[in-house]
PAKOLNU-244071 format. One record per residue (C-alpha): residue in one letter; x, y, z. Coordinates in pm, whole numbers, padded with zeros to 5 digits, always signed. Example, Ala and Ser with C-alpha at 12.3 -4.5 7.8 and 13.67 -1.06 7.14 Angstrom:
<sites>
A+01230-00450+00780 S+01367-00106+00714 
</sites>
This chain:
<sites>
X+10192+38769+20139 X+10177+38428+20154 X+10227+38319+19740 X+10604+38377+19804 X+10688+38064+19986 X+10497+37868+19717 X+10712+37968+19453 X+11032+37911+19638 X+10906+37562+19693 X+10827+37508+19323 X+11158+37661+19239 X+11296+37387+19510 X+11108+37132+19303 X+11220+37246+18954 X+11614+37276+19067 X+11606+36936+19235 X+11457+36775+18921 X+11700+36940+18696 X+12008+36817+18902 X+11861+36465+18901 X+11843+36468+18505 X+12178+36609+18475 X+12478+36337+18359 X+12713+36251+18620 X+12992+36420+18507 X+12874+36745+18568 X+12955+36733+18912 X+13241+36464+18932 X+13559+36588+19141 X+13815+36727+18885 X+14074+36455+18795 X+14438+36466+18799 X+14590+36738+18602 X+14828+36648+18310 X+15169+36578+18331 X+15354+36934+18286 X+15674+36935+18145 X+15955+37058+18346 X+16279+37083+18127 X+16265+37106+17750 X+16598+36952+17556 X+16659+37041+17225 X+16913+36816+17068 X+17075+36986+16743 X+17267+36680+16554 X+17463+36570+16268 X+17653+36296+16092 X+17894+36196+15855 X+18010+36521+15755 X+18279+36334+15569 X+18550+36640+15502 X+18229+36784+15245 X+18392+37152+15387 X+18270+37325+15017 X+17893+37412+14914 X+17749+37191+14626 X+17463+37305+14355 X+17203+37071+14311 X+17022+36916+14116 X+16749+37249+14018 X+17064+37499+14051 X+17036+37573+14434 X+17322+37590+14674 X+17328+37331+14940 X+17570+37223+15206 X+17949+37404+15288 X+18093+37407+15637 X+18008+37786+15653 X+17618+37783+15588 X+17650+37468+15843 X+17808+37638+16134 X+17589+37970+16092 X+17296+37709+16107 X+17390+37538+16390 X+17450+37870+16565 X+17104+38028+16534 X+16958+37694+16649 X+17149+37709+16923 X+17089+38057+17043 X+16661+37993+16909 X+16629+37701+17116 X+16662+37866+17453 X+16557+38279+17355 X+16207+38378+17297 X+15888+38250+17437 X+15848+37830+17482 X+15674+37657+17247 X+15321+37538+17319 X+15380+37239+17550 X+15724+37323+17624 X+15878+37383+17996 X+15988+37747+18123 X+16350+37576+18171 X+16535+37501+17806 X+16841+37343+17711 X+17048+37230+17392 X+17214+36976+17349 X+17462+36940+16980 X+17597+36635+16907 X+17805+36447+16610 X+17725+36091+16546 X+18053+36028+16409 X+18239+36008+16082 X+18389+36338+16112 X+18610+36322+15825 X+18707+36116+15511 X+19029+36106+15296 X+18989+36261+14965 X+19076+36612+14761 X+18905+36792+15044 X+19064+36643+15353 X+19399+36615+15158 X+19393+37025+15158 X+19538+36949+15531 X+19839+36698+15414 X+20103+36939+15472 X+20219+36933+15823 X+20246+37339+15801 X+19835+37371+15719 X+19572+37338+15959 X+19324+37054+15939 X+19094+37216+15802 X+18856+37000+15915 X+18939+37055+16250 X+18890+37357+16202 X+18543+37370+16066 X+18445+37133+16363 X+18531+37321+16619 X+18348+37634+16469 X+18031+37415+16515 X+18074+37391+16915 X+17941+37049+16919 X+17903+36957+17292 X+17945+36565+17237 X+18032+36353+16949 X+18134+35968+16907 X+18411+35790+16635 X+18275+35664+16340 X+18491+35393+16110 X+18579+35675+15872 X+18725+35880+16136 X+19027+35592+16170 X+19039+35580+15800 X+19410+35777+15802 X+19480+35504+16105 X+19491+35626+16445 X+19764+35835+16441 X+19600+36142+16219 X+19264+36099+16414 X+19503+36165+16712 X+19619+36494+16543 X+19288+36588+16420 X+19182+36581+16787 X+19464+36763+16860 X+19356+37055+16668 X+18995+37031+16762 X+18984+37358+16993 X+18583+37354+17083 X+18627+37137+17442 X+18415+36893+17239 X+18377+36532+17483 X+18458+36239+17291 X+18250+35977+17377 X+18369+35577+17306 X+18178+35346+17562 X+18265+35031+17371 X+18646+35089+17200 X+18933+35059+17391 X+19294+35264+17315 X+19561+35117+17540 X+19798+34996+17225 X+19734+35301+17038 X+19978+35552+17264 X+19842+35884+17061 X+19539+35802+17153 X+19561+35663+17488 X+19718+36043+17549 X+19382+36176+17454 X+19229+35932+17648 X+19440+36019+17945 X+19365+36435+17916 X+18986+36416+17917 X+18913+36424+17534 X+18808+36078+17519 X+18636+35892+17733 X+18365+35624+17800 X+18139+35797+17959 X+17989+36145+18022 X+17729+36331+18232 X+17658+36642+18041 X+17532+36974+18239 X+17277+37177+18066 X+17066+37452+18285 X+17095+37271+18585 X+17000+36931+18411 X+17248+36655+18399 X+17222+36447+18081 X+17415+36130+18062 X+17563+35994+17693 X+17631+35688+17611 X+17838+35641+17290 X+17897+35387+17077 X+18087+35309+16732 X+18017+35009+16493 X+18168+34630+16600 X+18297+34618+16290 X+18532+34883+16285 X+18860+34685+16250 X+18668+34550+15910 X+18583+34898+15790 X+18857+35105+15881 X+19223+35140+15968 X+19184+35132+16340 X+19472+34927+16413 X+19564+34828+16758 X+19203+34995+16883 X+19019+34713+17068 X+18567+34690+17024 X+18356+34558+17248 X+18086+34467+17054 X+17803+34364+17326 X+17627+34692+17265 X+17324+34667+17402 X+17472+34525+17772 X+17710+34819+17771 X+17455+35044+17701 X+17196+34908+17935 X+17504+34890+18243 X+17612+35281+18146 X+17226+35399+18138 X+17170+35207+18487 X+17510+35372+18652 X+17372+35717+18564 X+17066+35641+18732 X+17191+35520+19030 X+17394+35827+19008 X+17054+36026+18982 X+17104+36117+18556 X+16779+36076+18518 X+16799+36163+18145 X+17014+35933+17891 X+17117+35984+17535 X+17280+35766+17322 X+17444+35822+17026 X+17578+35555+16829 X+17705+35502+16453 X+17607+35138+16341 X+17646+35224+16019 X+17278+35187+15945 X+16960+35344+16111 X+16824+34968+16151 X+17050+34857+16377 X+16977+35211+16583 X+16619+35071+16589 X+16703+34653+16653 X+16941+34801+16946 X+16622+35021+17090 X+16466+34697+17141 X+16684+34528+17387 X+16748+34906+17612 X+16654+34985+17935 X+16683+35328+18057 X+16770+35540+17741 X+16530+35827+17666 X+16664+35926+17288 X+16888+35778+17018 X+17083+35963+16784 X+17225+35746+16507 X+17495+35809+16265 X+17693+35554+15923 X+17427+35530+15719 X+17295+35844+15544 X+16944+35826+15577 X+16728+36108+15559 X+16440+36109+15812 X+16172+36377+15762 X+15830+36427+15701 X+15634+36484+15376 X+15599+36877+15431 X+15950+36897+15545 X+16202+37106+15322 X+16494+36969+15162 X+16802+36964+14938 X+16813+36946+14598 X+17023+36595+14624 X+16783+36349+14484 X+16782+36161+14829 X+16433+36004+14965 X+16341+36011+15324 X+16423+35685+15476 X+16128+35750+15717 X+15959+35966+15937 X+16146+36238+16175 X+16174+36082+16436 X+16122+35698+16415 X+15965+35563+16723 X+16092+35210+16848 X+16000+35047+17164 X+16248+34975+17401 X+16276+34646+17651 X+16029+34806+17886 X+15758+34866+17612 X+15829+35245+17642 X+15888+35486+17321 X+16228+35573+17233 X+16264+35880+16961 X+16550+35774+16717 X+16722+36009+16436 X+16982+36061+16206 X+17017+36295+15912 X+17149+36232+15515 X+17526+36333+15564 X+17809+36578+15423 X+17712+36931+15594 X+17328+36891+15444 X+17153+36882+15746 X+17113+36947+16106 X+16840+36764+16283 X+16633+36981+16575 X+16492+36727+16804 X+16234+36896+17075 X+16195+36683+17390 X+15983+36728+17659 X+16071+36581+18003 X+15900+36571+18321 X+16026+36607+18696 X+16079+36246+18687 X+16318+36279+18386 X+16095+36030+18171 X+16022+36216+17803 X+15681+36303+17844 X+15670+36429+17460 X+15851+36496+17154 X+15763+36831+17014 X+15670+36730+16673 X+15577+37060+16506 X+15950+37194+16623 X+16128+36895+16548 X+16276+36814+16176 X+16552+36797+15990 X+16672+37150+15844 X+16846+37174+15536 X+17126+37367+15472 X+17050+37624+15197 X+17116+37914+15039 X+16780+37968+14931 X+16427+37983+15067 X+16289+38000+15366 X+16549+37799+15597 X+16807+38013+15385 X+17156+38116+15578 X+17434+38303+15512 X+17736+38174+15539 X+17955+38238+15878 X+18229+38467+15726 X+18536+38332+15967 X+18482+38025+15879 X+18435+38087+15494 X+18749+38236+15549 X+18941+38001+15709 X+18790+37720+15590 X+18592+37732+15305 X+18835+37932+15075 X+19153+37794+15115 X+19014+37429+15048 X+18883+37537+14744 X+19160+37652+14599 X+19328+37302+14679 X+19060+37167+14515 X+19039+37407+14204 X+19445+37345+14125 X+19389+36962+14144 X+19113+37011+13898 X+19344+37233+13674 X+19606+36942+13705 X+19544+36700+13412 X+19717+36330+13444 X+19578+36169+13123 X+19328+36111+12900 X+19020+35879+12806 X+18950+35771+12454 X+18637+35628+12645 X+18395+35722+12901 X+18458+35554+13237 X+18215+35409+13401 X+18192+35409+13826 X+17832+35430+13853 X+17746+35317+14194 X+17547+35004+14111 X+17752+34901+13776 X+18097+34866+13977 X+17911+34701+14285 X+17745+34474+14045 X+17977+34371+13749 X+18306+34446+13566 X+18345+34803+13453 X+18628+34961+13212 X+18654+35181+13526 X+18681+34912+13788 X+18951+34757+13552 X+19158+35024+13563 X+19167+35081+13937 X+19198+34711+13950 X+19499+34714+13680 X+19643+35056+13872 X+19696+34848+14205 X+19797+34535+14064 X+20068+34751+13880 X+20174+34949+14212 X+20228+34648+14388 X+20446+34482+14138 X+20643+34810+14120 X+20683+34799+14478 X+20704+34435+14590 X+21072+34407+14573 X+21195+34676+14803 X+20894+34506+15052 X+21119+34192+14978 X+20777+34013+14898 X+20663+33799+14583 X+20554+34028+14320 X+20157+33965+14282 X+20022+33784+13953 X+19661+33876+14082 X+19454+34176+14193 X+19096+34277+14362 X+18945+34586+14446 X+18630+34579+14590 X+18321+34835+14435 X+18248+35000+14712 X+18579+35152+14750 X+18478+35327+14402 X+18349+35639+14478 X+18279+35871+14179 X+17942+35745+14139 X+17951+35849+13777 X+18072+35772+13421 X+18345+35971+13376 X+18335+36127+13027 X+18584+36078+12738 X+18833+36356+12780 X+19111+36462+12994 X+19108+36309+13361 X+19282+36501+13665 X+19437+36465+13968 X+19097+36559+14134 X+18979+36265+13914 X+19128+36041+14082 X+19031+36117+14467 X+18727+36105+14340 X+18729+35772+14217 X+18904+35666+14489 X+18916+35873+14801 X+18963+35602+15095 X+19299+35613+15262 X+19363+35234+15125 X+19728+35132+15083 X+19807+34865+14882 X+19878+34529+14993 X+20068+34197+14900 X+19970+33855+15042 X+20265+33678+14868 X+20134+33323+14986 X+19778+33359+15007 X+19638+33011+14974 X+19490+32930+14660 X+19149+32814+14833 X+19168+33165+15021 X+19172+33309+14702 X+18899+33165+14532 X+18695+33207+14795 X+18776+33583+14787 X+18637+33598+14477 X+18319+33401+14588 X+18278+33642+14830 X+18305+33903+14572 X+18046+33709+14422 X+17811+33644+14668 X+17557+33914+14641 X+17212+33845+14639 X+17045+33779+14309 X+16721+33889+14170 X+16595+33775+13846 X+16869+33570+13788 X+17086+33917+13801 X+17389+33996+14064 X+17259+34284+14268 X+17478+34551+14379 X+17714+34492+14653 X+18025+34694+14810 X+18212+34365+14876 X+18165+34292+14467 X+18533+34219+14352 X+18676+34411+14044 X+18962+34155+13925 X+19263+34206+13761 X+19501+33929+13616 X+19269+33697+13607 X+18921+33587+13427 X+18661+33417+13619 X+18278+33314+13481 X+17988+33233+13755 X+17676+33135+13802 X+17438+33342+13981 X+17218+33063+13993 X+17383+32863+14240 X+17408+32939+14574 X+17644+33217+14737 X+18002+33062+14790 X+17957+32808+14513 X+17900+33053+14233 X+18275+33021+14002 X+18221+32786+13766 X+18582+32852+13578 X+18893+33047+13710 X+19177+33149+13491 X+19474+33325+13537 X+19601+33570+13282 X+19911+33276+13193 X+19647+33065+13104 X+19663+32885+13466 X+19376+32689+13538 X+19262+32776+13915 X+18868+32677+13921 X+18731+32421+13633 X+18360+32345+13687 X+18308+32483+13961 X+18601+32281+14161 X+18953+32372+14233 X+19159+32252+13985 X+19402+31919+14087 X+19692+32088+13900 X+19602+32419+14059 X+19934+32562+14262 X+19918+32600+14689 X+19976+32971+14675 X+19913+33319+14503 X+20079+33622+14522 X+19760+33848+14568 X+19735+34224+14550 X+19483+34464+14674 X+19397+34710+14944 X+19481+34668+15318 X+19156+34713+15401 X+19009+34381+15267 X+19347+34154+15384 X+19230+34302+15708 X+18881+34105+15656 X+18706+34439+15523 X+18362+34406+15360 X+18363+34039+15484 X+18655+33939+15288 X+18810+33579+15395 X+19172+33701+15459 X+19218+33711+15799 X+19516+33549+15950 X+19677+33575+15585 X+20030+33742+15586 X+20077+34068+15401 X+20249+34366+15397 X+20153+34682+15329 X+20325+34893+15099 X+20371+35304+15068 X+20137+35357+14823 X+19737+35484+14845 X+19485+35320+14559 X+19471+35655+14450 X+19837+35678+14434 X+19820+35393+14247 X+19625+35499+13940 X+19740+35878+13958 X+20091+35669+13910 X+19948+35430+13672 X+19774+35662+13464 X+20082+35909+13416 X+20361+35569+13409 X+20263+35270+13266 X+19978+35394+13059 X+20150+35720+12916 X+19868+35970+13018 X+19637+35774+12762 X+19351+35536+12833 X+19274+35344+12467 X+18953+35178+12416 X+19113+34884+12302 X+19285+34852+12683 X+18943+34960+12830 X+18614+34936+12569 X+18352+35015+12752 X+18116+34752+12969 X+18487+34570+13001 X+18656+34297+12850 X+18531+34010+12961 X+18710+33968+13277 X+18407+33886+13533 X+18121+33705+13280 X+17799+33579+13422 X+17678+33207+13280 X+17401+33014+13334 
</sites>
């Protein structure tokens, strides 16, 4: 039986051939396996909620938005990020993080629910239903000046960490206490499953320019502070950083990403953008996605730092899905878990409301609201007009009369303030807030929080240089031009006792070509201050721009600051000095000539 071992041998043959022919990679040694990831962090966030406690109906009818919906979001995030099976990619171990990127509240009809020292705050309240873990100060949150942040923090109940890496609090005793008990501080090492997950927080350098935030020092060297916190932790062994910040726009988030070291995710807050995706769902609130969810910056190191925010007012919550590995560097974002999620009544991201807070909340600041509404102060012979880009871009009947309200408040006040009763007023556009023409008819008290919802008081420089004063209204002024028009700007200057006409031709800061006082004074005449011009002016208008706000030129000028709110001030004017009747001959619509471009 010898034909066997020939066959073996051909087989030999045939199987040696075949391996020869074979590519190479057919029997290569495996290579290294994939990075695994080994804790999955899902960061639930929001910012600039703003005091918008009630629900709103949109533009097709739906219900978006309200504290309530918001809170019973947040809480089935919460409990779905760390039930059920992981996500594809995801690690066994799975944490949550929520945060607040600031802006927690904002004066106006809804905040002013909680002005009687027997109520709540309300939005207190609300925030501590949402059980946010971390959060950071935004300008708006000093708006009431540090002494009714320092109660609202009082009344916050949710062990919420305050995190302020850059501000300082020693002159500010209120909050120095909350410094002192652990509500406040500059730093903070978060535990979640067993994970430790440093935060680094940090609030806008110009907060003393946007806000009431009085004796509260800013360090504004953010990226050094950031990059010294982010290397403590890891000396400390945090090998996992976030930092929240509120710059005011998601730009600067981005500009800042570029100068880190160390920090794994941003979470930005101020500016109202609304990151998402095409496919993503969304309010009915007419706002565009600013970008993609999230963007994707490169820090100092060349590595990839995920940065969000979320449009503002109780809209949103943002789900961000990270993926870390054992080393604590992000080895992924989960992209199909992370987006924003709207807050909605309707559809398939649809929640009920939470019925406590509804309750507590929800019900009782509507029916501030609703009597403020019922509560008419005067009416319009003429719509008003606080569209957005009109009063940021050129006199308005509207801006007049806010304009016309303070000057009047501070000449009704300036004697007991034993100051110089103003013969001149500003108000700047952006603190118009209605954004809308306010139809013919009766206007309320709701009206005029609307208009004007800041907690401004008015102010009196009684000796403001005249140069100071003119170049106030450059500034007002200086906007940038396209087409030879004045583009919107929140720093444009409504005026009031005065007329001035400019040139947008001519570059910002040289743009008043004639300045007249309502006397018939002569402060600007071709575009130069006039020789028979006097030193000073008695100027009125909010103590936010004599504080340097929107980039006004006033610092270092004395004022005082009288006991009266801009809204005060035209709820007052409105029912006083103009009898509960706005004429169209004191108001026509587009104005009366009081701001008048030339070329």
């Amino acid at each position: 039986m010898h034909p066997a071992p020939a066959r073996r041998g051909a087989l030999a043959l045939v199987l040696a051939a075949t391996l020869a022919a074979a590519p190479a990679t057919a029997v290569a040694a495996p290579g290294p396996k994939a990075p695994k990831a080994d804790f999955t962090l899902t960061i639930l966030h929001a910012n600039d909620l703003e005091s918008s406690l009630l629900p709103v109906t949109g533009t097709d009818g739906s219900t978006y938005g309200g504290v309530d919906r918001f809170v019973a979001l947040l809480e089935r995030e919460q409990r779905a990020a760390v039930t059920g099976a992981p996500g594809p990619g995801q690690a066994g171990k799975r944490g949550v993080l929520t945060i607040s990127a600031g802006d927690n509240f904002l004066p106006g009809p809804q905040l002013a629910a909680s002005d009687d020292p027997s109520r709540p705050v309300y939005d207190a309240t609300a925030f501590s239903a949402a059980g946010f873990d971390v959060s950071i100060l935004g300008n708006h949150d000093f708006d009431q000046n540090p002494d009714f942040l320092a109660r609202w923090l009082g009344d916050v109940s949710s062990g919420t960490t305050f995190v302020a890496g850059n501000l300082g609090f020693d002159a500010e005793p209120r909050l120095l206490a909350e410094v002192r008990d652990g509500t406040i501080v500059q730093t903070h090492v978060e535990q979640i499953k067993g994970e430790r997950v440093g935060v680094i927080g940090l609030t806008t350098p110009d907060l003393p320019r946007l806000s009431s935030s009085r004796g509260v020092t800013v360090d504004p060297d953010l990226a050094r502070i950031a990059n010294a916190q982010a290397a403590s932790y890891a000396a400390a062994g945090v090998d996992k950083v976030v930092l929240v910040s509120h710059l005011q726009d998601i730009d600067n988030e981005v500009a800042l990403a570029g100068q880190l070291r160390g920090v794994d995710v941003i979470v930005g807050g101020g500016g109202h953008e609304l990151l998402a995706d095409p496919a993503d769902p969304r309010v009915a609130n007419g706002v565009t996605p600013y970008g993609p969810y999230p963007l994707t910056p490169k820090d100092a190191d060349g590595r990839t730092v995920p940065v969000v925010t979320t449009n503002a007012l109780y809209t949103y919550v943002g789900r961000l899905v990270v993926n870390f590995d054992a080393r604590g560097d992000v080895l992924s974002v989960d992209e199909a878990a992370s987006r924003p999620i709207p807050v909605v009544a309707q559809g398939p991201d649809a929640v009920a409301p939470d019925a406590q807070v509804n309750r507590q909340v929800v019900q009782p600041v509507q029916q501030y609201v609703a009597d403020l509404g019922r509560r008419v102060v005067a009416t319009s012979e003429v719509p008003l007009d606080g569209v957005r880009d009109s009063v940021r871009s050129r006199e308005t009947n509207l801006g007049n009369l806010a304009t016309d309200a303070v000057l009047a408040a501070a000449r009704r006040e300036a004697a007991a303030a034993g100051v110089t009763a103003p013969v001149v007023a500003l108000q700047n556009g952006g603190g118009i807030r209605n954004a809308s023409v306010l139809p013919a008819g009766n206007l309320t008290a709701l009206d005029t929080y609307t208009v004007l919802p800041f907690a401004n008081f008015v102010g009196v420089a009684p000796a403001m240089p005249v140069s100071t004063f003119v170049a106030g209204v450059e500034h007002g002024l200086s906007g940038q031009v396209s087409g030879g028009v004045l583009q919107p700007a929140g720093s444009f200057a409504q005026a009031a006792g005065y007329r001035v006409s400019y040139d947008p031709a001519r570059p910002a800061g040289s743009r008043v070509v004639d300045l007249v006082l309502d006397d018939g004074t002569v402060l600007v005449s071709g575009g130069q201050i006039a020789t028979t011009a006097p030193e000073t002016l008695s100027v009125a208008t909010i103590d936010f721009l004599l504080r340097g706000g929107d980039g006004y030129p006033f610092d270092g000028v004395a004022f005082s600051v009288l006991p009266v709110t801009y809204q005060q001030a035209l709820a007052t004017y409105l029912t006083g000095e103009l009898g509960g009747r706005v004429t169209a001959a004191d108001y026509p619509v587009g104005g009366e000539g009081r701001i008048t471009p030339v070329s």
